[in-house]
C-alpha positions as CSV (number, residue, x, y, z in Angstrom):
1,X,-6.6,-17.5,6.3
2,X,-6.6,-14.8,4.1
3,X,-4.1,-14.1,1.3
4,X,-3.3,-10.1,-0.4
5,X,-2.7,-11.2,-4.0
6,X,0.3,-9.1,-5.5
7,X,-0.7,-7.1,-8.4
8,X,1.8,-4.9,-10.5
9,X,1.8,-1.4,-10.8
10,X,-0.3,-1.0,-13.7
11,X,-3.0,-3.0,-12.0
12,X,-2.7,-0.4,-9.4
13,X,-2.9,2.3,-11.4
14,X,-6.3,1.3,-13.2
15,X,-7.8,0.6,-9.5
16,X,-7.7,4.7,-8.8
17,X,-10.8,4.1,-11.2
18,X,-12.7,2.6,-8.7
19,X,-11.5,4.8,-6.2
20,X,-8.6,2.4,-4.5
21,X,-6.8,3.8,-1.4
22,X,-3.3,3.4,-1.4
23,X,-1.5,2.8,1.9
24,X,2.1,2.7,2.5
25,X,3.9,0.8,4.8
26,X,7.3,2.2,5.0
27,X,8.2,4.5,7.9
28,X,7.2,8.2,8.1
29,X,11.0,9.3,7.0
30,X,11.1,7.0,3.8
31,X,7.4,8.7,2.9
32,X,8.6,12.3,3.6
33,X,11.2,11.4,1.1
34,X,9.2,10.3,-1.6
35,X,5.2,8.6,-1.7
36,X,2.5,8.7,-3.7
37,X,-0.3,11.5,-3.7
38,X,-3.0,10.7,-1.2
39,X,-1.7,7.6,-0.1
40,X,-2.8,6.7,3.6
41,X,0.2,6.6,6.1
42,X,0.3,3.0,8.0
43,X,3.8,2.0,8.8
44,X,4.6,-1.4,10.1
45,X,5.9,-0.4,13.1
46,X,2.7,1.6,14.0
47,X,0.3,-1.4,13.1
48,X,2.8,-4.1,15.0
49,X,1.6,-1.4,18.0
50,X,-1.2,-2.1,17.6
51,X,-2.8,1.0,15.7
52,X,-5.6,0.2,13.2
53,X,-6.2,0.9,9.6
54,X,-9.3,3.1,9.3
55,X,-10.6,2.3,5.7
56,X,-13.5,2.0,4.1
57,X,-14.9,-1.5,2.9
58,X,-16.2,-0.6,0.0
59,X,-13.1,0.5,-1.4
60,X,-10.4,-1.5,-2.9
61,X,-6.9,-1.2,-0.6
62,X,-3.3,-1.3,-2.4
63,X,-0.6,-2.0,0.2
64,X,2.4,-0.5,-1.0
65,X,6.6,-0.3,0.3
66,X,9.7,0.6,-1.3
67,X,10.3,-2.4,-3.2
68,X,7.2,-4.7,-2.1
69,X,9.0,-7.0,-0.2
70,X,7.3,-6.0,3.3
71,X,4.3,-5.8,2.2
72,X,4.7,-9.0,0.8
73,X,6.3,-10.7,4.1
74,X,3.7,-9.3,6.1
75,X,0.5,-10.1,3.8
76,X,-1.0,-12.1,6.3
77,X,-0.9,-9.8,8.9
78,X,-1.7,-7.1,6.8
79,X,-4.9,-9.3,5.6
80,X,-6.3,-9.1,8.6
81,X,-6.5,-5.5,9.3
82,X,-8.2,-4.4,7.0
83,X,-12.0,-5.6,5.2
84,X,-12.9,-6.2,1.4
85,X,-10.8,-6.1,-1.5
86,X,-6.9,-5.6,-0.5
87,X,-4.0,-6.2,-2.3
88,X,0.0,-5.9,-2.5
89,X,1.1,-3.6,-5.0
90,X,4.8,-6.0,-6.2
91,X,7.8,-3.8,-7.0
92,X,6.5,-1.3,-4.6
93,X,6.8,2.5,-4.8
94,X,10.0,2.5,-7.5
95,X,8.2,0.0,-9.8
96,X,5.7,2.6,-9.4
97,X,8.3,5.4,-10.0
98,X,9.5,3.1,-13.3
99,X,6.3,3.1,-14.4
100,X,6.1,6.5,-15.0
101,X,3.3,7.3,-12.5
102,X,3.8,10.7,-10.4
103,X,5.1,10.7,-7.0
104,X,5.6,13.9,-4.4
105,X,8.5,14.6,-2.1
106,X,8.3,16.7,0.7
């Protein structure tokens, strides 16, 4: 079985380098209230219905949530949905916040 490793925010960060797609797990009212810029909509709830990711394997995936603990409860799941490189991004989108990287409400 396949395991997301957790990398920190600044790991994150430096993967928009190699053109990383972000995609957030929290529900579509905690994202209108803040995410970050470009980052693909997946919420659990969607994916537990059985809705896939569409990503591309040749780009790295970031799973990201508010604080990174349900991306990190559901890494196994999460594992399997998607192909090449995947990770969970730990402290989730307020680490991200803390960090000083930009985020958009709305």
């Amino acid at each position: 079985m396949r395991i997301l490793k957790d990398i920190d925010v600044n790991e994150a960060h430096a993967l928009l380098d190699r053109n990383a797609i972000f995609i957030d797990v929290r529900e579509p009212l905690e994202q209108a209230a803040e995410r970050i810029p470009g980052a693909m909509s997946a919420p659990l709830s969607a994916l537990a219905r059985g809705e896939a990711i569409d990503a591309p394997t040749d780009r790295p995936k970031v799973f990201l949530c508010a604080s990174g603990n349900r991306t990190r409860n559901n890494a196994a799941a999460l594992a399997t949905l998607v192909d090449g490189e995947a990770y969970c991004m730990a402290g989730g989108i307020l680490a991200w916040r803390q960090a000083g990287y930009p985020t958009e409400r709305g």
